[in-house]
N, C-alpha and C positions, 0 to 999 in steps of 0.2 A: 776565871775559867780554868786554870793551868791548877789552882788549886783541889777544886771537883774532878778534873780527871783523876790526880792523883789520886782520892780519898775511893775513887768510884761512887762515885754519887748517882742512886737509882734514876733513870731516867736519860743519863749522858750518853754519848756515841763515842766509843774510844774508835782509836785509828784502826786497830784491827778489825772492827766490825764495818767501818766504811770501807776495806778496802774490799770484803767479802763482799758485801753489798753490789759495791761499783761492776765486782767480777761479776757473781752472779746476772746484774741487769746485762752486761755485754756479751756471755754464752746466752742469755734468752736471746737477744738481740739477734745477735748472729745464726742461732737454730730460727728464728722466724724470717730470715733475712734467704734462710738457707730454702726453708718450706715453700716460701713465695717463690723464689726461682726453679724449684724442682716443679712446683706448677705450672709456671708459666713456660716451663722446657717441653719442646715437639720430643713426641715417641718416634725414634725411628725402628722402623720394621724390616725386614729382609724375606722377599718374595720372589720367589723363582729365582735369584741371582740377582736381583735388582733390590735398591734400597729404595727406600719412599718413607718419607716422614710427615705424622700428622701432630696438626694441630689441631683438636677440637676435634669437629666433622669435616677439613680439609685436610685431603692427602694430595703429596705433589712426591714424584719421582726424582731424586736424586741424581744430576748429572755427574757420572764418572769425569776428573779431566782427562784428557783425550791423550795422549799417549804420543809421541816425538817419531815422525814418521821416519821411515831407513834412509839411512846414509848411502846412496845409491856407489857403488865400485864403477872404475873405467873398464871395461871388459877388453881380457887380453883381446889383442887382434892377430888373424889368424889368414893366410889368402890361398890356402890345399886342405885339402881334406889329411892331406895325410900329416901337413904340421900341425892341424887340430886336435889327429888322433896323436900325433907327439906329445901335446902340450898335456891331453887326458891319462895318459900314463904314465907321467913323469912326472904330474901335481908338483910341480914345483912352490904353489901359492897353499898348499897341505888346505885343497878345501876338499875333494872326493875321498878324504881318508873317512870319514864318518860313515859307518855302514846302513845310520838309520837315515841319512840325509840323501837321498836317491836324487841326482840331478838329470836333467831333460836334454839330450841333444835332438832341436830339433830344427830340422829340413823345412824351414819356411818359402823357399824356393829355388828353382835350378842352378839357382847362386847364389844363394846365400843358408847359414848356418849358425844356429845361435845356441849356446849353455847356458840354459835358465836355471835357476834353484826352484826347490818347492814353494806354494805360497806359503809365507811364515809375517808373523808381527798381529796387530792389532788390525793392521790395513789390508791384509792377505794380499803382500807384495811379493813380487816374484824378483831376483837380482840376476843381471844377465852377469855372467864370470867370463864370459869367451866370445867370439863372434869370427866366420869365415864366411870372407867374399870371394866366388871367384874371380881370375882377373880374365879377362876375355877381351877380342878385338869388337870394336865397335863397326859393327855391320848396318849398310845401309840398305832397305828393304821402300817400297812401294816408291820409287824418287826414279824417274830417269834421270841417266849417267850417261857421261861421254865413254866412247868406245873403251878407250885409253883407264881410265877412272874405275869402271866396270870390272876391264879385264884384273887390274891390282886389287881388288876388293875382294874379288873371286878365288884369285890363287893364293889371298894370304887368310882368311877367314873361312874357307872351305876346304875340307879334307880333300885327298886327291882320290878322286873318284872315276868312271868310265863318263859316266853324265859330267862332271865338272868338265873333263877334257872337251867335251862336248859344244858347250856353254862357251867353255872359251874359246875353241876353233870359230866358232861362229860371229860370236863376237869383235877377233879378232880380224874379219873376213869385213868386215863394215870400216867403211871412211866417211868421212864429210863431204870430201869430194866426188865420191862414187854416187850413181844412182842405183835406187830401189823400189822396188816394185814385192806388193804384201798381197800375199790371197788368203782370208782369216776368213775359216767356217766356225769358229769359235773354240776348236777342240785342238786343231793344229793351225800354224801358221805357217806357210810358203814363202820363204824369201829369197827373191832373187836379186841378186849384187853383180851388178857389170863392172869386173874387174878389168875391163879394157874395151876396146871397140870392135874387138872380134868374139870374146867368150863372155861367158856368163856359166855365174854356179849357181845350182835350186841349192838350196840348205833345207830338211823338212823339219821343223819343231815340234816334238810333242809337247804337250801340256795335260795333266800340271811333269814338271822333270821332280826325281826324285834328288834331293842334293844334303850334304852333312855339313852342316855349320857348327865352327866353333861357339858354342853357348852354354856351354856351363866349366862341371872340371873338369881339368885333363886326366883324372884318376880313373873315372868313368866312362863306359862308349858315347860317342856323343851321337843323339837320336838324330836319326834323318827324319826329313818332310818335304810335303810337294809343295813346289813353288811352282809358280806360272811365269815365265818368262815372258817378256813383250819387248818392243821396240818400236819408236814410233817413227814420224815422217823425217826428222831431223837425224834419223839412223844412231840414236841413243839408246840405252837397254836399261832393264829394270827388272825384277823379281819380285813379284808379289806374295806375301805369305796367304799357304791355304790351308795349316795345319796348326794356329798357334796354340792353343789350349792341350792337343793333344801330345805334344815333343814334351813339354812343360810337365805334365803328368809323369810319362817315361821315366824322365830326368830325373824328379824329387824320388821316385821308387827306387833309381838306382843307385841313386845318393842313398838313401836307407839303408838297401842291402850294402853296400860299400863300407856303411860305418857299423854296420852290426859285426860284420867280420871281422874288423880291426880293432873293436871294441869289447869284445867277444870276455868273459869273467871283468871285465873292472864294473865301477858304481856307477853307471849310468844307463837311462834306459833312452833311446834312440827312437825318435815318435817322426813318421814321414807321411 
């Protein structure tokens, strides 16, 4: 055999022609190997902003994966209106420097106050940056109260008013041990308190009294409303609210104006 190659003997396969050979069958191979799968590969298409790929005569829409939702921030905490308009002018955390990124102060209600950013991401999240509560005494309303109980609720959660001084004269004018006697046509109530066994004082109550409670911030007036006052058999008092929605209103309008003023040229826009 070794001798025919050398001679070339018509008819033999030298090494160089098997190695073409072998080459050639392996580019066919691999260009039909190539053809097959570019066949058997989906077209994908791009449609209004969406992808979808077909096989044959089935199209199926391609899901984006979904995107890492925001890293939510602890929002400064803030308890005046006017350390919140400190904290917005001073951006100590350099987020209101961006001119295009307009952030929201807004007066969710008569005590409260929150820095929202734009909705921004995949998820149209909004990141609160700030938050002001005010701090206010906690007033008890629709509850009879002992004389005593009453009159400290009164003089420390109510501005000092002509009606407040009122409220508490009377008040303070009621014992346990005294008797009393109530004449209620529903609009005024007549109280009479035997302060001894020879006198007696009429008290006349209107209704509803107008009165100023501490309930929102102290930066702002705080909105008066009518209470109805009563007292029952046991010579205890009470205040019933007859104005709640509407002091509530007042409030957030003048929380608004309060911070438009103070806020007046910086990046944000004050929504009440």
């Amino acid at each position: 055999m070794t001798e025919r190659y050398d001679k070339g003997v018509p008819g033999d396969i030298t090494p160089e022609a098997m190695r073409a050979e072998t080459e050639f069958l392996y580019n066919a191979g691999a260009k039909a190997q190539k053809a097959l799968d570019d066949a058997r590969r989906p077209d994908v298409f791009d449609v209004d902003g969406h992808k979808y790929i077909s096989t044959g005569s089935i199209w199926q829409r391609l899901k984006p994966p979904e995107p890492e939702r925001m890293v939510k921030m602890d929002p400064f905490p803030t308890y005046s209106l006017k350390g919140l308009a400190d904290y917005i002018k001073s951006d100590p955390d350099g987020i209101f420097q961006d001119e295009k990124i307009r952030y929201i102060v807004h007066v969710t209600g008569p005590s409260r106050v929150e820095v929202v950013s734009p909705v921004t991401g995949y998820y149209k999240e909004r990141q609160m940056v700030a938050v002001c509560n005010a701090i206010k005494p906690d007033i008890v309303f629709d509850t009879f109260m002992d004389p005593e109980e009453f009159q400290i609720m009164v003089q420390t959660c109510f501005q000092d008013t002509e009606n407040r001084a009122k409220v508490l004269l009377l008040a303070g004018s009621l014992r346990k041990e005294q008797t009393m006697q109530t004449a209620d046509d529903g609009v005024s109530q007549k109280v009479t308190v035997n302060a001894g066994v020879a006198t007696a004082a009429d008290v006349i109550v209107k209704n509803p009294v107008t009165l100023i409670p501490w309930r929102t911030f102290r930066e702002i007036e705080q909105p008066e409303s009518p209470f109805v006052l009563r007292f029952n058999e046991d010579a205890k008092a009470t205040l019933f609210t007859g104005d709640d929605a509407g002091w509530k209103m007042r409030a957030v309008e003048m929380i608004g104006e309060w911070l438009r003023t103070a806020l007046d040229g910086y990046n944000v826009e004050v929504i009440a």
